[in-house]
DSSP file (Angstrom, degrees, kcal/mol; ACC not computed):
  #  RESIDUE AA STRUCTURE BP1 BP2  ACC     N-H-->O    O-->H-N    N-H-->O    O-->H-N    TCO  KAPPA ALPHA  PHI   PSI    X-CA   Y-CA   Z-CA
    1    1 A X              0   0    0      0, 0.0     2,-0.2     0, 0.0     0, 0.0   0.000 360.0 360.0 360.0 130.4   35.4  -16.2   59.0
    2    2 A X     >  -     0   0    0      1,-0.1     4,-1.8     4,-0.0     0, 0.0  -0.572 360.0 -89.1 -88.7 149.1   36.4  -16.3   55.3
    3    3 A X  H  > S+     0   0    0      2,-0.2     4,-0.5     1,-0.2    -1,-0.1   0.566 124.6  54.9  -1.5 -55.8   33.8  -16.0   52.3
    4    4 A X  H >> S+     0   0    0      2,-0.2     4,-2.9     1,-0.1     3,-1.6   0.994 111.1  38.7 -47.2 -79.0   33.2  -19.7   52.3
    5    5 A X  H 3> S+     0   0    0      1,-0.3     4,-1.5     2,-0.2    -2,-0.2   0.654 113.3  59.9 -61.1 -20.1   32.2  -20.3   56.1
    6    6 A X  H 3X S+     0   0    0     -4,-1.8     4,-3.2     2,-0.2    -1,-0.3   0.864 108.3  42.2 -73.3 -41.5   30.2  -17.0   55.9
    7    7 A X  H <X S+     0   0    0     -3,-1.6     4,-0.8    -4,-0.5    -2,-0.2   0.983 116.5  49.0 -67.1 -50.9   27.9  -18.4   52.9
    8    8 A X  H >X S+     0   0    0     -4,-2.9     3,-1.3     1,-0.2     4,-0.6   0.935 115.2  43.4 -52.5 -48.4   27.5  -22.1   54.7
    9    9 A X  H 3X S+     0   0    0     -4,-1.5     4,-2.3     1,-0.2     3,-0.3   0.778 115.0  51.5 -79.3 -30.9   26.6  -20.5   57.9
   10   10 A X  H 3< S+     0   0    0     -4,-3.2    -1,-0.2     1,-0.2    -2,-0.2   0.579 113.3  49.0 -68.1  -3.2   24.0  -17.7   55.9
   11   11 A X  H << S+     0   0    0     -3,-1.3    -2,-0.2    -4,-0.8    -1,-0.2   0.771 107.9  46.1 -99.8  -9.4   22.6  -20.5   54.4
   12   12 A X  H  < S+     0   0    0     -4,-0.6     2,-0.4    -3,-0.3    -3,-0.2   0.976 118.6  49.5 -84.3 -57.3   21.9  -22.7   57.3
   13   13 A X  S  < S+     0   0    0     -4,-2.3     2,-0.4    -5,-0.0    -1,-0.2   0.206 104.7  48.0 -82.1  32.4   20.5  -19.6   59.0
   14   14 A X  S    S-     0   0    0     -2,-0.4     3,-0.1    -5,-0.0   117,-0.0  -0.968  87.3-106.3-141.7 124.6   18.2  -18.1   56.8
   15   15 A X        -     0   0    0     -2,-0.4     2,-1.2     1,-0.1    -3,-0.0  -0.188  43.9-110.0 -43.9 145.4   15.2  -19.8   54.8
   16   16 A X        -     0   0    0      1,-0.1     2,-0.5    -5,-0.0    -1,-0.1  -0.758  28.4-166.6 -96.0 116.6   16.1  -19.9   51.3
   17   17 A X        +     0   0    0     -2,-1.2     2,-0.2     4,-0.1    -1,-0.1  -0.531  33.8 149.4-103.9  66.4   14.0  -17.5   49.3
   18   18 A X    >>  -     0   0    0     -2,-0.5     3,-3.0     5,-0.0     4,-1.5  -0.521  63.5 -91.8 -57.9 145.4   14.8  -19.0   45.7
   19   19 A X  T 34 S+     0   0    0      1,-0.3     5,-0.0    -2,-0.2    -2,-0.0   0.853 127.0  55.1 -55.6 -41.5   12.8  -19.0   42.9
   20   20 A X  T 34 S+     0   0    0      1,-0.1    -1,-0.3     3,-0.0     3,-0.1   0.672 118.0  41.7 -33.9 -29.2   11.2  -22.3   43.5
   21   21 A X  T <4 S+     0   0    0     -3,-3.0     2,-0.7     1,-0.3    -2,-0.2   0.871 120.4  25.9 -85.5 -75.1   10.2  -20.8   47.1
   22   22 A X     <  -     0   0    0     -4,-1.5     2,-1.3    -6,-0.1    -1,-0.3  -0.824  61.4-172.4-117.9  98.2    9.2  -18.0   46.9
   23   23 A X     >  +     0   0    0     -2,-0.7     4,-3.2     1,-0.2     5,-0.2  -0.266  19.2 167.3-120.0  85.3    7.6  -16.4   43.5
   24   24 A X  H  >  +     0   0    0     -2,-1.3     4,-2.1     1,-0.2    -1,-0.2   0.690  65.8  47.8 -15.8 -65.2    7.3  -13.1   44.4
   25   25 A X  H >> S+     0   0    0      2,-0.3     4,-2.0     1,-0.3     3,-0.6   0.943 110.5  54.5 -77.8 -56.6    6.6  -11.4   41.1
   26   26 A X  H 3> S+     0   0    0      1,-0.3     4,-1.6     2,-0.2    -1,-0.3   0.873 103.7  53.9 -52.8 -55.0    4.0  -13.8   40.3
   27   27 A X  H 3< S+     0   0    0     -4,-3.2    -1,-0.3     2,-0.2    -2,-0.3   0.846 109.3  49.2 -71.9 -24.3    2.3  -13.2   43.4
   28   28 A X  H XX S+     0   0    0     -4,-2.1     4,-5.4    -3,-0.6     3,-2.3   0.982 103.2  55.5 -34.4 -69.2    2.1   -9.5   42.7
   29   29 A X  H 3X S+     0   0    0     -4,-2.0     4,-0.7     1,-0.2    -2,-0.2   0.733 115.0  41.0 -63.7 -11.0    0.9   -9.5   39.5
   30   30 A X  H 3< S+     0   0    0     -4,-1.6    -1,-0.2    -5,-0.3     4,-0.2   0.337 112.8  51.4-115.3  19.1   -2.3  -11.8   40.8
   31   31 A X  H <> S+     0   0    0     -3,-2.3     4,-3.3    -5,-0.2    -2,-0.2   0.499 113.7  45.2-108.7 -32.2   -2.7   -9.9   43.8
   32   32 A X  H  < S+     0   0    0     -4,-5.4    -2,-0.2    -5,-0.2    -3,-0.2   0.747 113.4  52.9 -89.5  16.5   -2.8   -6.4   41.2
   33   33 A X  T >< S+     0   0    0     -4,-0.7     3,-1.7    -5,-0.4    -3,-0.1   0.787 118.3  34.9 -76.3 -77.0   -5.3   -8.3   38.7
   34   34 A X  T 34 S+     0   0    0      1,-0.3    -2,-0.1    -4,-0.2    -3,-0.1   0.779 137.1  24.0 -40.2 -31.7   -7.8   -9.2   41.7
   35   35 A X  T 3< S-     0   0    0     -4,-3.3    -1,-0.3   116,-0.0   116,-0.1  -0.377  83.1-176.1-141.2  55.2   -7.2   -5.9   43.6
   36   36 A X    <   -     0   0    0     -3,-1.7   115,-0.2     1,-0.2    -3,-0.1  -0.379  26.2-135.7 -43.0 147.8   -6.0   -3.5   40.7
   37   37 A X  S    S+     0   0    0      1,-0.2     2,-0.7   113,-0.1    -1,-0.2   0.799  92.1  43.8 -59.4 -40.4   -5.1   -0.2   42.5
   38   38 A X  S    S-     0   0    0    112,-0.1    -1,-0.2     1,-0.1   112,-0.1  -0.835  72.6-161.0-119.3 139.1   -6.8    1.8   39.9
   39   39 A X        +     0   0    0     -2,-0.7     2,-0.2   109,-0.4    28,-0.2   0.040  67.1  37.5-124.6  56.1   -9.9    0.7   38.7
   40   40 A X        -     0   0    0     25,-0.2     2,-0.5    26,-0.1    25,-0.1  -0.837  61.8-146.2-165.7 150.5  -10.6    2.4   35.3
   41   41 A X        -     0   0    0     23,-0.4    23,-2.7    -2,-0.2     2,-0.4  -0.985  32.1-173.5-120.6 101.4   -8.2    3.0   32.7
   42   42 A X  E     +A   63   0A   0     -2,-0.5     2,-0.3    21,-0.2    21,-0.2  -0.841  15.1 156.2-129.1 132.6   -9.3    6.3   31.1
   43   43 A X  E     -A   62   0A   0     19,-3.1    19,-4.0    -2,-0.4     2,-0.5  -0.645  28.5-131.0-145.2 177.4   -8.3    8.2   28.2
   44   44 A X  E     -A   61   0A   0     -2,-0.3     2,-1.0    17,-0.2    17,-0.2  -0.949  30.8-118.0-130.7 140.4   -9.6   10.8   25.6
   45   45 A X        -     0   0    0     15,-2.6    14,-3.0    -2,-0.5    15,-0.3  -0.753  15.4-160.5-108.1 142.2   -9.2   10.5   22.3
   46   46 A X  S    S+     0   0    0     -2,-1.0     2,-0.4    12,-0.2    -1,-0.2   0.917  72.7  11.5 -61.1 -50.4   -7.6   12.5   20.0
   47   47 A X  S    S-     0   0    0     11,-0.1    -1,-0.1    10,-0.1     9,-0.1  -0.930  94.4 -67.6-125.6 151.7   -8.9   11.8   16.6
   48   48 A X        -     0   0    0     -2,-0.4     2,-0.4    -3,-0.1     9,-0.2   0.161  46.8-160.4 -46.6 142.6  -12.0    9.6   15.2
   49   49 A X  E     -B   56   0B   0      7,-4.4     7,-2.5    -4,-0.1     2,-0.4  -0.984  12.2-153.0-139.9 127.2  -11.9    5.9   15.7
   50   50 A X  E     +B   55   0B   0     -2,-0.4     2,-0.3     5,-0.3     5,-0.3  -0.863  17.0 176.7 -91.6  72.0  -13.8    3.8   13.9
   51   51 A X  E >  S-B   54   0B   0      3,-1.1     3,-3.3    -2,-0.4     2,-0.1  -0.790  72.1 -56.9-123.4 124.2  -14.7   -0.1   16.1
   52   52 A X  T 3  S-     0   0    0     -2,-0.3     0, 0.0     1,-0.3     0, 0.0  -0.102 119.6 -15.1  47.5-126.1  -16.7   -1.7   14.0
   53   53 A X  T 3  S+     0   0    0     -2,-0.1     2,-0.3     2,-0.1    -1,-0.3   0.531 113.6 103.8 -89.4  -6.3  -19.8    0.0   12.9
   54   54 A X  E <   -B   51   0B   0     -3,-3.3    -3,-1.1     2,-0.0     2,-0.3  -0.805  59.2-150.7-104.8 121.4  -19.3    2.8   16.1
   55   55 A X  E     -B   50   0B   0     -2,-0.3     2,-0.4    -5,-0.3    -5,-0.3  -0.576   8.0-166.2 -32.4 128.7  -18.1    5.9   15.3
   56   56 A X  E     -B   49   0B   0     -7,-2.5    -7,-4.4    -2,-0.3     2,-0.3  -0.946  13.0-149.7-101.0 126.1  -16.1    7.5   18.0
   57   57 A X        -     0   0    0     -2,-0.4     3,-0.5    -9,-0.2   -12,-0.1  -0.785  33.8 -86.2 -87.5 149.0  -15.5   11.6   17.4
   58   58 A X  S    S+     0   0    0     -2,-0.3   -12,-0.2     1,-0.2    -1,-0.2   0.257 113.6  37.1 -26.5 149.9  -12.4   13.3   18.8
   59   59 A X  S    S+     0   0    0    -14,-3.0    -1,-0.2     1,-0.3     2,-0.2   0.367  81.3 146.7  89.6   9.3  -12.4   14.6   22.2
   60   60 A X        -     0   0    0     -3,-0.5   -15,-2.6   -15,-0.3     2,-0.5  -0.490  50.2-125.2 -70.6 134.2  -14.6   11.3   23.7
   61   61 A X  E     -A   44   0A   0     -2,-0.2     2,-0.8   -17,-0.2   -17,-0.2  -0.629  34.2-171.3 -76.3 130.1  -13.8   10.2   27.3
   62   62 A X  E     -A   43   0A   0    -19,-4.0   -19,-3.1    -2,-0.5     2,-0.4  -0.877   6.1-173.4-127.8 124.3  -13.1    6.4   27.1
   63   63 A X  E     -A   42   0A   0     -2,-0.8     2,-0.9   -21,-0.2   -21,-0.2  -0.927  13.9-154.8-134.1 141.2  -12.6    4.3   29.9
   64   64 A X        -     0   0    0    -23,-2.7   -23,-0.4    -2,-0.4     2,-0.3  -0.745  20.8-133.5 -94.0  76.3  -11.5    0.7   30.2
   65   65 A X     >  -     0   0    0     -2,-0.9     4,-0.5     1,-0.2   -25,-0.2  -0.264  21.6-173.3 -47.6 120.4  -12.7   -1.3   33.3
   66   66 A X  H  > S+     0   0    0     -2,-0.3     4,-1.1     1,-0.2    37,-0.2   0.815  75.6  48.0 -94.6 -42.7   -9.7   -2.7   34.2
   67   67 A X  H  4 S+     0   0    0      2,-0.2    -1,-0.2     1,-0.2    -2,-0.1   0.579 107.1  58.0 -89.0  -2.7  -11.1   -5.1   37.1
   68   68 A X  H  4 S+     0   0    0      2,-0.2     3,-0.4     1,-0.1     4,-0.4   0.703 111.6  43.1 -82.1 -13.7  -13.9   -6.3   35.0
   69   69 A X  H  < S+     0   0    0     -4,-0.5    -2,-0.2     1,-0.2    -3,-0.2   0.752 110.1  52.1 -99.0 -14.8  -11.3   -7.4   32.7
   70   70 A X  S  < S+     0   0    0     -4,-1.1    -1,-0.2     1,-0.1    -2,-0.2   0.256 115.2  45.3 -75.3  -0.1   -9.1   -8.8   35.1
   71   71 A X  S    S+     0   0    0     -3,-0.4    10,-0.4   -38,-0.0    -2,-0.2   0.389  80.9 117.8-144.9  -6.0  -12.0  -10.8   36.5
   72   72 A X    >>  -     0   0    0     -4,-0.4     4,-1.5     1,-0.2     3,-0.7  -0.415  55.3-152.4 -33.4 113.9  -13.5  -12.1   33.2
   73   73 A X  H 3> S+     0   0    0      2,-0.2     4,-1.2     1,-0.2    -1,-0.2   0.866  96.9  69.6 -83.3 -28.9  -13.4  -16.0   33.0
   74   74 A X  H 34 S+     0   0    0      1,-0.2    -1,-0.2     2,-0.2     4,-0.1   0.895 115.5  25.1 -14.5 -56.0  -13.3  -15.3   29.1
   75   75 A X  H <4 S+     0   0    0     -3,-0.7    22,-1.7     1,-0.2    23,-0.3   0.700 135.5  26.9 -83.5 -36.7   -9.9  -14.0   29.8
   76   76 A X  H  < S-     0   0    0     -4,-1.5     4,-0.4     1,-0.5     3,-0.3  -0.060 105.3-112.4-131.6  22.9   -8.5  -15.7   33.2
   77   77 A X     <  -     0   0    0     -4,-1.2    -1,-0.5     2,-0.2     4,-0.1  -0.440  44.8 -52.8 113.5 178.4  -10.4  -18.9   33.1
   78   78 A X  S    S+     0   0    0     -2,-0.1    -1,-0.2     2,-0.1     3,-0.2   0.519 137.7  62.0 -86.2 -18.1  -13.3  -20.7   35.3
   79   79 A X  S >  S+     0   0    0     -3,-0.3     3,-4.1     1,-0.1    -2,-0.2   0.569  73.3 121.7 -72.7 -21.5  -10.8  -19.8   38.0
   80   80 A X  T 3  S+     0   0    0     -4,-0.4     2,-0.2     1,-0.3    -1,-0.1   0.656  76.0  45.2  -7.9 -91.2  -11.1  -15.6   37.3
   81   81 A X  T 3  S+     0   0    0    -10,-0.4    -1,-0.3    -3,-0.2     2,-0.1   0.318 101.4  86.3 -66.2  -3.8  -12.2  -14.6   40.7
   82   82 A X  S <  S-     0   0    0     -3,-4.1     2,-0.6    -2,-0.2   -48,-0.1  -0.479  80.3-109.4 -87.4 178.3   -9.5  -16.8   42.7
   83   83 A X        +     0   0    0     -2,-0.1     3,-0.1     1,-0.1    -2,-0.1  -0.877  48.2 153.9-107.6 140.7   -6.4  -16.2   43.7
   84   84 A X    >   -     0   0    0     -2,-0.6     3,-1.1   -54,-0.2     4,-0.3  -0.091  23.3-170.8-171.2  67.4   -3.6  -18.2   41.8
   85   85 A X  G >> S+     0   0    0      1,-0.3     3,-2.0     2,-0.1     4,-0.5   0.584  84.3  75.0  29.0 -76.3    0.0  -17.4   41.2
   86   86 A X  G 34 S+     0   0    0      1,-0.3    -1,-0.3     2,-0.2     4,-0.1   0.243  70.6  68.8 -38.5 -19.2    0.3  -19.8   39.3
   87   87 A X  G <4 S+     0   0    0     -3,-1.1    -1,-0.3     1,-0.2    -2,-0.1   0.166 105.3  56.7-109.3  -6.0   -1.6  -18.6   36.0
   88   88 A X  T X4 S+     0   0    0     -3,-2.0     3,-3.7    -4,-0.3    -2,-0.2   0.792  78.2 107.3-103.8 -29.9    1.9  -15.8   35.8
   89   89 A X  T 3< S+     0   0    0     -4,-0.5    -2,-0.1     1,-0.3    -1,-0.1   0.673  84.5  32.6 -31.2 -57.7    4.2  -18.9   35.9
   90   90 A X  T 3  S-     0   0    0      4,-0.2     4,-0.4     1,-0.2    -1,-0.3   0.034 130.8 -85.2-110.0  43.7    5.3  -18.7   32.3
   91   91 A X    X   -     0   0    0     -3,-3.7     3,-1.2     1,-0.1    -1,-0.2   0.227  49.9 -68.2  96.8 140.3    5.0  -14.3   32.3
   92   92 A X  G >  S+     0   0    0      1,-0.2     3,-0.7     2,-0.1    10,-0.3   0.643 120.9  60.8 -35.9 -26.5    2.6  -11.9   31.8
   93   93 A X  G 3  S+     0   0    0      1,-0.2    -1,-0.2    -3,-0.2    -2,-0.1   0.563 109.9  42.4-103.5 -17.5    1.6  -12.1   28.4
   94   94 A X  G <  S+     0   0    0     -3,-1.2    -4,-0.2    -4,-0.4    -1,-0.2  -0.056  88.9 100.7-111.3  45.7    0.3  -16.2   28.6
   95   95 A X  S <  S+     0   0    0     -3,-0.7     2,-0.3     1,-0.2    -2,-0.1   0.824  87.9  23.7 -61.6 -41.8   -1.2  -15.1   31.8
   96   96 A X  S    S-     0   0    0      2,-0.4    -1,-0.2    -4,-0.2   -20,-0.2  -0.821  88.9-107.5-153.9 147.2   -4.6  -14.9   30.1
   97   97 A X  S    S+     0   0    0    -22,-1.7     2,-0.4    -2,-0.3   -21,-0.1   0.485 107.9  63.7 -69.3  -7.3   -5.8  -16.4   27.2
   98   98 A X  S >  S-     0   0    0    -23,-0.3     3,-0.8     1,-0.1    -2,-0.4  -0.975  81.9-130.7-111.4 136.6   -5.4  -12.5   25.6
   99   99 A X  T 3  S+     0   0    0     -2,-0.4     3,-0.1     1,-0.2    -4,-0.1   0.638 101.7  25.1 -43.2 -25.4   -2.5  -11.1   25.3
  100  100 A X  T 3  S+     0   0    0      1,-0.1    -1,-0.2     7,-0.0    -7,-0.1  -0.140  84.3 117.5-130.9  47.3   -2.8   -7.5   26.8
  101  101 A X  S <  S+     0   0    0     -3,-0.8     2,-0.9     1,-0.2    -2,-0.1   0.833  70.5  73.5 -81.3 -42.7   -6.1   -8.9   29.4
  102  102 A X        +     0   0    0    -10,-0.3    -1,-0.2    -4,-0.2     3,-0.1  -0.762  57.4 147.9-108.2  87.2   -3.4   -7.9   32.2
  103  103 A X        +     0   0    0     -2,-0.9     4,-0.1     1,-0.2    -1,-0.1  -0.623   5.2 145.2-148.9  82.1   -3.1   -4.0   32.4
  104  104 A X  S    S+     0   0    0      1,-0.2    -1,-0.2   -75,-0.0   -66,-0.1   0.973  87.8  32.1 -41.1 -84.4   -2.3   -3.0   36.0
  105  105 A X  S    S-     0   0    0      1,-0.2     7,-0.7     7,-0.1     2,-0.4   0.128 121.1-102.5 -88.0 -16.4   -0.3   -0.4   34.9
  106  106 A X        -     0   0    0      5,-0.2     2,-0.3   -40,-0.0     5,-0.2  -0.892  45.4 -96.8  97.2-141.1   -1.9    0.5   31.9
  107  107 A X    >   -     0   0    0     -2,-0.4     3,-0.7    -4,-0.1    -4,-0.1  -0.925  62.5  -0.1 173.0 135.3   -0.6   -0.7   28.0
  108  108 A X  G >  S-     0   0    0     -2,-0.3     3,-1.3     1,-0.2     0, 0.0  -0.303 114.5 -15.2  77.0-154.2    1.3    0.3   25.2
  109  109 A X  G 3  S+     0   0    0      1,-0.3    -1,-0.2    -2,-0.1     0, 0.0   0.302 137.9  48.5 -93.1  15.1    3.0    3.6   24.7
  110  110 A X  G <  S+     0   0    0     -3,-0.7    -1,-0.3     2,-0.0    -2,-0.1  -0.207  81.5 139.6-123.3  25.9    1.2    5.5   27.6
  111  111 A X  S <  S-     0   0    0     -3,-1.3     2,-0.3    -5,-0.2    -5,-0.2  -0.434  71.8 -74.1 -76.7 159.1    2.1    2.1   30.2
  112  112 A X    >   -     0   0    0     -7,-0.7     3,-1.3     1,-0.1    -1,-0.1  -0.682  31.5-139.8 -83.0 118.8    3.2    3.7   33.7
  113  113 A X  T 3  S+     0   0    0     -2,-0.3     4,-0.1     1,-0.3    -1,-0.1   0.323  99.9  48.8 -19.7 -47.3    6.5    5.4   33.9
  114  114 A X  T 3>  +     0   0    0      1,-0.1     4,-4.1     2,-0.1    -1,-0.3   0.287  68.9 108.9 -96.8 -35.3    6.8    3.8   37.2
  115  115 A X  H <> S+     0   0    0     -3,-1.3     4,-1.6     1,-0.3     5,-0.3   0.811  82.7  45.8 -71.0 -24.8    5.9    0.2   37.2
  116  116 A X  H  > S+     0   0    0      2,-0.2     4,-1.6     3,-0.1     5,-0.4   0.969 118.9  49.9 -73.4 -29.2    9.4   -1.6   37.7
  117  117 A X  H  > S+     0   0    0      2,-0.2     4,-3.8     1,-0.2     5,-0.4   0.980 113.5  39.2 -25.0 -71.7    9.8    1.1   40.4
  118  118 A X  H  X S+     0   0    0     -4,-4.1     4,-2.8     1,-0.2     5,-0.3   0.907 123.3  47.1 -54.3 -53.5    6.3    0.3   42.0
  119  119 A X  H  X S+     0   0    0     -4,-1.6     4,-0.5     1,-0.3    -1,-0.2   0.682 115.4  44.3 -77.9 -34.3    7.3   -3.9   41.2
  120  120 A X  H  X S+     0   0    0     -4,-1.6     4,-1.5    -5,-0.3    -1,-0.3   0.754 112.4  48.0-105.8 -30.2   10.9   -3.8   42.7
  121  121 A X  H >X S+     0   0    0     -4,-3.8     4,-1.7    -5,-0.4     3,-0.6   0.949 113.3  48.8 -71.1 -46.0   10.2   -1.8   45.9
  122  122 A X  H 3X S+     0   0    0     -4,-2.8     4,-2.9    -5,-0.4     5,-0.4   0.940 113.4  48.6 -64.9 -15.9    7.2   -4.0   46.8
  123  123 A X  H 3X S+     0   0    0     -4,-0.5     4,-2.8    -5,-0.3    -1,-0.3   0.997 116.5  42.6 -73.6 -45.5    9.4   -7.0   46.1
  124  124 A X  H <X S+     0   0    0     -4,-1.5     4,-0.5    -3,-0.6    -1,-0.3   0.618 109.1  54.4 -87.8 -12.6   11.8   -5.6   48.1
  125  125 A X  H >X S+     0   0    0     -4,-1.7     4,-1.5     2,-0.2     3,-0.9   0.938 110.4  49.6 -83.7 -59.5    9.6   -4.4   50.8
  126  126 A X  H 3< S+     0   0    0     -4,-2.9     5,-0.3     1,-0.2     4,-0.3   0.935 108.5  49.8 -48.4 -43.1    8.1   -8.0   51.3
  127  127 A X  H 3< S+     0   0    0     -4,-2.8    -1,-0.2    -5,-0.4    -2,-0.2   0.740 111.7  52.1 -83.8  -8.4   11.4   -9.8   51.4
  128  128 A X  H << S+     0   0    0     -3,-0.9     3,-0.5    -4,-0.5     4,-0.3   1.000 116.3  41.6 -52.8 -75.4   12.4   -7.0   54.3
  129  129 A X  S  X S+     0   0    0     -4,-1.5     4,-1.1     1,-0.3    -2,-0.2   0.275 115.2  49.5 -84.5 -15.6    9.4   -7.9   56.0
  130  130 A X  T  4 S+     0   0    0     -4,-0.3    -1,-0.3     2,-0.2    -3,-0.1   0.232 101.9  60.8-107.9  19.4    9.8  -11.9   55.4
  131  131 A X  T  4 S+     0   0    0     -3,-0.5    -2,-0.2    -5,-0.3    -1,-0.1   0.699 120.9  26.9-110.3 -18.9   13.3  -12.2   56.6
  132  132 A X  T  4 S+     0   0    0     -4,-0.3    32,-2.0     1,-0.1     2,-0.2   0.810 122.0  31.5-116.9 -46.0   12.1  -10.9   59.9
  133  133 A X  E  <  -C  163   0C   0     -4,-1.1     2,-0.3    30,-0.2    30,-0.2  -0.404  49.5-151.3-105.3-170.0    8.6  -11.7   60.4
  134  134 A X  E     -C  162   0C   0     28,-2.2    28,-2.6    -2,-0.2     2,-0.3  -0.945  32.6-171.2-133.6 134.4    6.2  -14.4   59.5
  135  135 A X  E     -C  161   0C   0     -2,-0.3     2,-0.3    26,-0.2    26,-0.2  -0.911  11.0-172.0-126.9 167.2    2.1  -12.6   59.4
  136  136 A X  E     -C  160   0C   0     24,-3.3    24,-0.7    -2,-0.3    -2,-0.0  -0.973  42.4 -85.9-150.4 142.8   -1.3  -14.1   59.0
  137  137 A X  E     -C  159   0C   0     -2,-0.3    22,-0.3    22,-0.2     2,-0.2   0.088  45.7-108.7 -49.0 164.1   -4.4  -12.3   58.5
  138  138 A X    >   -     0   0    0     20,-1.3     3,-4.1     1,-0.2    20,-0.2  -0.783  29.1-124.6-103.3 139.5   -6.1  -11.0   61.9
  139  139 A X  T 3  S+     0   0    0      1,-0.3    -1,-0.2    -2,-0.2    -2,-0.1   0.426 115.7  67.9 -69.5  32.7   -9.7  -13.5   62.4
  140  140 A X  T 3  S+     0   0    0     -3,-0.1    -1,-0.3    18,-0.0    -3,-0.0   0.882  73.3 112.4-102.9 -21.3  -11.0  -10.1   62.5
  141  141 A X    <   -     0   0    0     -3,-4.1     2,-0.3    17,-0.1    15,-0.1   0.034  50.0-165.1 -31.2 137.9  -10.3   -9.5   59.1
  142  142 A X        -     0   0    0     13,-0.3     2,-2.4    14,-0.2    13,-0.4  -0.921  23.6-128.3-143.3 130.4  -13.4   -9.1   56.8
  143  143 A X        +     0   0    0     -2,-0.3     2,-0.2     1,-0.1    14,-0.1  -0.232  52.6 140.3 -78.0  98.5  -12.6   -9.5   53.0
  144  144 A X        -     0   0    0     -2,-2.4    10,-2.1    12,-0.2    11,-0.3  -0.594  26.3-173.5-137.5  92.7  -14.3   -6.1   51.4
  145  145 A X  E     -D  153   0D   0      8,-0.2     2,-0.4    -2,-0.2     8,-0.2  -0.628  18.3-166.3 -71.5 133.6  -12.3   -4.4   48.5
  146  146 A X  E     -D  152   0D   0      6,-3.1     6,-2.5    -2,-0.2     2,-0.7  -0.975  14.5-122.6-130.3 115.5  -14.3   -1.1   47.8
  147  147 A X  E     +D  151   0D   0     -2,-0.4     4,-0.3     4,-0.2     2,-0.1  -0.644  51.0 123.5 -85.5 134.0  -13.9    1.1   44.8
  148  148 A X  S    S-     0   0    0      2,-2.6  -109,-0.4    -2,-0.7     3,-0.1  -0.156  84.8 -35.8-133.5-154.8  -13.1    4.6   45.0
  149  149 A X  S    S+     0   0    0     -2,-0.1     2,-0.2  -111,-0.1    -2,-0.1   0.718 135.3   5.7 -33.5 -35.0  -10.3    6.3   43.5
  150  150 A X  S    S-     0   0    0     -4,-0.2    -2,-2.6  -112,-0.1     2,-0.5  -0.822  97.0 -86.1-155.9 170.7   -8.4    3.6   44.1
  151  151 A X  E     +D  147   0D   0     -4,-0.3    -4,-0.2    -2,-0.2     2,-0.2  -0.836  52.8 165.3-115.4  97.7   -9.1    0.1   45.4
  152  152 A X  E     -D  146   0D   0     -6,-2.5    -6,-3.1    -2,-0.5     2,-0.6  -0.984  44.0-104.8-147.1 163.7   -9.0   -0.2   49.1
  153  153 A X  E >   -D  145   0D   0     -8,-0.2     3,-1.3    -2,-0.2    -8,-0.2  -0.654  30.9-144.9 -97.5 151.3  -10.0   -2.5   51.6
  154  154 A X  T 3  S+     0   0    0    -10,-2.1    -1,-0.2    -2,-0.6     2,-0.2   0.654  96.6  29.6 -71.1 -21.5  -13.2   -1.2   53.4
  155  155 A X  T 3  S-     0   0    0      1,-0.4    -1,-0.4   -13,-0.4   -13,-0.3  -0.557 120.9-100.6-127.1  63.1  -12.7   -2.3   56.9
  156  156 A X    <   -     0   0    0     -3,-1.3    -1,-0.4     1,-0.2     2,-0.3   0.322  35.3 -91.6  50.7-155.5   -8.7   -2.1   56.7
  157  157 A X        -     0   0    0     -3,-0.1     2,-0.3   -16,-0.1    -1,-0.2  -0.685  44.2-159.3-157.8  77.1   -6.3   -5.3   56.2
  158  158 A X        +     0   0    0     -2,-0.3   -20,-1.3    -3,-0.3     2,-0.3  -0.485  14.8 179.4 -75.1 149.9   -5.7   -6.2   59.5
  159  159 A X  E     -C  137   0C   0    -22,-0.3     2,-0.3    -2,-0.3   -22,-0.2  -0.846  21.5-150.2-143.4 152.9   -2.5   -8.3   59.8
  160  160 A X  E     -C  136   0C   0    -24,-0.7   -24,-3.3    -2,-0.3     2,-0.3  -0.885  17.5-166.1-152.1 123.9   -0.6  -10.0   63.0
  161  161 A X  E     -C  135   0C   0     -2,-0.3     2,-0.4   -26,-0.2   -26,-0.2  -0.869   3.1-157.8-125.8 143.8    2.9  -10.1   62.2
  162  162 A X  E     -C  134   0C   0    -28,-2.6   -28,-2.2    -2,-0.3     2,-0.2  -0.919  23.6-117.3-124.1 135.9    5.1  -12.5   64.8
  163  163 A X  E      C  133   0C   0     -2,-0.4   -30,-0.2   -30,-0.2   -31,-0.1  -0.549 360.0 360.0 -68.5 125.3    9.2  -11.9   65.0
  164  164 A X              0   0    0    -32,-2.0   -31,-0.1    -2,-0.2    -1,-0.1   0.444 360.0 360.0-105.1 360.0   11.2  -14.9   63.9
């Protein structure tokens, strides 16, 4: 089979996961706004910072809820608290009616080291995982994200995944 006849026959037999189909990255970023992994963003400062009329002196813990700002309708809408793709369409940065509302990863010159890592394995890990199965949540499923350290769900994320 030549090059050609190899493409026609991979295309007939495999779903086409094209950007129109499938938009991967978009559904990441609005599944880590709803269900950031980490849910404070916390930092010390070095030197005195003035916001507004508030002092802050050196060596203050400051921490930045990260899912109260991800879940702000200020920021995301009357829609905040769903889930909807859709609001990444045209990129992170007109996700939200602020520019930097949307900080998985953190922001600026201390942003995570790691995020196209973490972004390009998961992608790569779903499209493993969709090329062979199809899943749907299990009706046992009961939706309670619990914070801890991290963001997990409290009675697990049962899944039933079917072989295509």
């Amino acid at each position: 089979m030549n090059g050609e006849q190899w493409f026609k026959v991979r295309k007939i037999a495999t779903p086409a996961f094209h950007h129109d189909k499938l938009k991967v990255s978009q559904i990441l970023y609005e599944v880590l706004r709803l269900y950031s992994p980490a849910p404070l963003l916390t930092r010390a400062n070095v030197k005195e910072i003035k916001l507004g009329e508030i002092v802050i002196p050196p060596g203050v813990l400051l921490s930045l809820p990260i899912m109260l700002v991800h879940h702000d309708h200020e920021y995301w809408g009357d829609d905040a608290k769903k889930f909807n793709p859709d609001r990444f369409s045209e990129g992170v940065s007109k996700a939200s009616k602020n520019q930097v509302s949307f900080f998985s990863f953190g922001w600026g010159p201390r942003i995570c080291l790691g995020q196209n890592f973490a972004l390009l394995e998961s992608k790569l890990a779903l499209a493993m995982i969709l090329q062979k199965f199809t899943f749907q949540l299990s009706p046992t499923y009961m939706h309670a994200p619990t914070r801890g350290v991290t963001v997990y769900p409290q009675h697990g994320a049962n899944i039933i995944l079917h072989k295509i």
